[in-house]
C-alpha positions as CSV (number, residue, x, y, z in Angstrom):
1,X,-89.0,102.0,105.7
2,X,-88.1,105.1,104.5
3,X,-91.2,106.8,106.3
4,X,-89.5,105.1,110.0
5,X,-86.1,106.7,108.6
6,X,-86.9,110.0,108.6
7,X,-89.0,110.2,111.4
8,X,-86.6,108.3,113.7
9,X,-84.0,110.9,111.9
10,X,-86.5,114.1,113.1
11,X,-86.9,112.8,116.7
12,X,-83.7,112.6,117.3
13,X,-82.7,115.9,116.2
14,X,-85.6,117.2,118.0
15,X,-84.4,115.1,121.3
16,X,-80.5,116.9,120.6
17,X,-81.7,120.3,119.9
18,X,-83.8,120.1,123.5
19,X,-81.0,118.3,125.1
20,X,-78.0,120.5,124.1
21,X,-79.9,124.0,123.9
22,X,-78.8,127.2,125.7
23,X,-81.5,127.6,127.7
24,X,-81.5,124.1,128.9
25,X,-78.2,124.7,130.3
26,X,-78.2,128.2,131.4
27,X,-77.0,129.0,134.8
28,X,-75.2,131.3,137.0
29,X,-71.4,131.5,136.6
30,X,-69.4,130.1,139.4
31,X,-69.9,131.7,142.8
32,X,-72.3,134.3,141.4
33,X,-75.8,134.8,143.2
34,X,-78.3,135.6,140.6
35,X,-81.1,137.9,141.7
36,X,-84.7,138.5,140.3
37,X,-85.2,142.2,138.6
38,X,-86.8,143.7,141.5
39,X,-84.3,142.5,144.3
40,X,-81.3,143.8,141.8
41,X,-83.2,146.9,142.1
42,X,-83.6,146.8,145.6
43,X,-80.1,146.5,146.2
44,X,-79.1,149.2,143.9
45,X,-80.7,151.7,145.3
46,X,-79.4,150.4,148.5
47,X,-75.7,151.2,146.9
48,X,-76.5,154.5,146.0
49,X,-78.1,155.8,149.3
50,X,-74.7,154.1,150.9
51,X,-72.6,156.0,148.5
52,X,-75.0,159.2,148.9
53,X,-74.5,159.0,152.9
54,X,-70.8,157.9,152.4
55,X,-70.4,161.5,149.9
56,X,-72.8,163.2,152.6
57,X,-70.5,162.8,155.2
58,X,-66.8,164.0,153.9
59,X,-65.4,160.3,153.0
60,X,-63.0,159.4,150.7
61,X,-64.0,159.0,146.9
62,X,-62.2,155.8,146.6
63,X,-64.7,154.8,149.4
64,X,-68.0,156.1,147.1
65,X,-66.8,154.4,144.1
66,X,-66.8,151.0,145.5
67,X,-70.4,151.7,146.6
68,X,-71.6,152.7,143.5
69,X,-69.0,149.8,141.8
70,X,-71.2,147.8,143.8
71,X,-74.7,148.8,142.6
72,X,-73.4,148.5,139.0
73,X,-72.7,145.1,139.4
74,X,-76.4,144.6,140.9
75,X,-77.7,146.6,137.6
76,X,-76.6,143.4,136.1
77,X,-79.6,141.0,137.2
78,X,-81.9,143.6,136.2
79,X,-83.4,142.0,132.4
80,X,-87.2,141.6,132.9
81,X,-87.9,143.1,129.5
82,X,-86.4,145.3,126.6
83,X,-88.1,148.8,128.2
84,X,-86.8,147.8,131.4
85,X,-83.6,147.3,129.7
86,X,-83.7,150.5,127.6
87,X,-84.3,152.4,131.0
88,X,-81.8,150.3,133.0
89,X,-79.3,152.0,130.6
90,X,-80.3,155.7,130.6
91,X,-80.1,154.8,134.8
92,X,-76.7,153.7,134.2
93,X,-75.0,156.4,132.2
94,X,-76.6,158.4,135.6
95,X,-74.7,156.4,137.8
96,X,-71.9,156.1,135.8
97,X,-70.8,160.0,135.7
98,X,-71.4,159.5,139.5
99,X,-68.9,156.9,139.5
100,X,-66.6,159.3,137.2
101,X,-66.7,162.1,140.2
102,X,-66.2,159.5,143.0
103,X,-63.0,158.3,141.1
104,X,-61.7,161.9,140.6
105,X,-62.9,162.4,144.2
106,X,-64.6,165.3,143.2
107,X,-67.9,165.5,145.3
108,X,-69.7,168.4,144.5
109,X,-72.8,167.3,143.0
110,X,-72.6,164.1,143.1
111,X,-75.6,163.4,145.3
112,X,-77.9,165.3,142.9
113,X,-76.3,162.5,140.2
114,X,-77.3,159.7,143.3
115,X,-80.7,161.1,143.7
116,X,-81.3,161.2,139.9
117,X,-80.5,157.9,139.7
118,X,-82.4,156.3,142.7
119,X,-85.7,158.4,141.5
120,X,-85.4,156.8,138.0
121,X,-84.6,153.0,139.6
122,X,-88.1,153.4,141.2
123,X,-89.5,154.4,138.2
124,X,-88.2,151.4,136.6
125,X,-89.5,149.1,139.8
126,X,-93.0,149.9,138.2
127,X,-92.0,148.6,135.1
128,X,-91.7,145.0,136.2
């Protein structure tokens, strides 16, 4: 009897612990679309050549930094692993002066920033 206790006892525990975990109830937070590492990728650089052609021809930085605001929030999705990760970051302090000179609307320079960054998202795209 006290053999069936304590297995009964470990079962159950076992059955919570799958039940209840994180990972068993992971999901996307409300009216969020979730993309795979490559796509976010894929869309980032889409951002940034938006932004560079938005810089390129004389607009607005307010109009920039949404673009690039945009391809941030893309970087998001991108987690396949802890180098892609580590290099995601490096890409991001990149796009993030970018974003600094789009929000002071000062665009001198800023496509050498955009081109910095897109050359280092396709380094990353051979990472995954």
């Amino acid at each position: 009897m006290k053999n069936l206790k304590t297995i009964v006892l470990s079962s159950l525990i076992a059955l919570a612990m799958g039940a209840f975990s994180s990972v068993a109830m992971a999901e996307s937070d409300a009216g969020r679309v979730s993309y795979a590492p490559a796509d976010a990728i894929d869309l980032m650089i889409g951002e940034l050549k938006k932004a560079k052609l938005a810089a390129a021809e004389g607009k607005p930085g307010e109009e920039v930094y949404k673009f690039i605001k945009q391809c941030m929030d893309y970087g998001k999705d991108v987690n396949a692993n802890d180098v892609v990760d580590r290099e995601r970051s490096r890409t991001n302090e990149v796009i993030k002066k970018a974003r600094t000179m789009a929000k002071k609307n000062d665009m001198k320079g800023i496509e050498e920033h955009l081109d910095k960054a897109m050359k280092q998202l396709e380094d990353i795209k051979s990472l995954i």
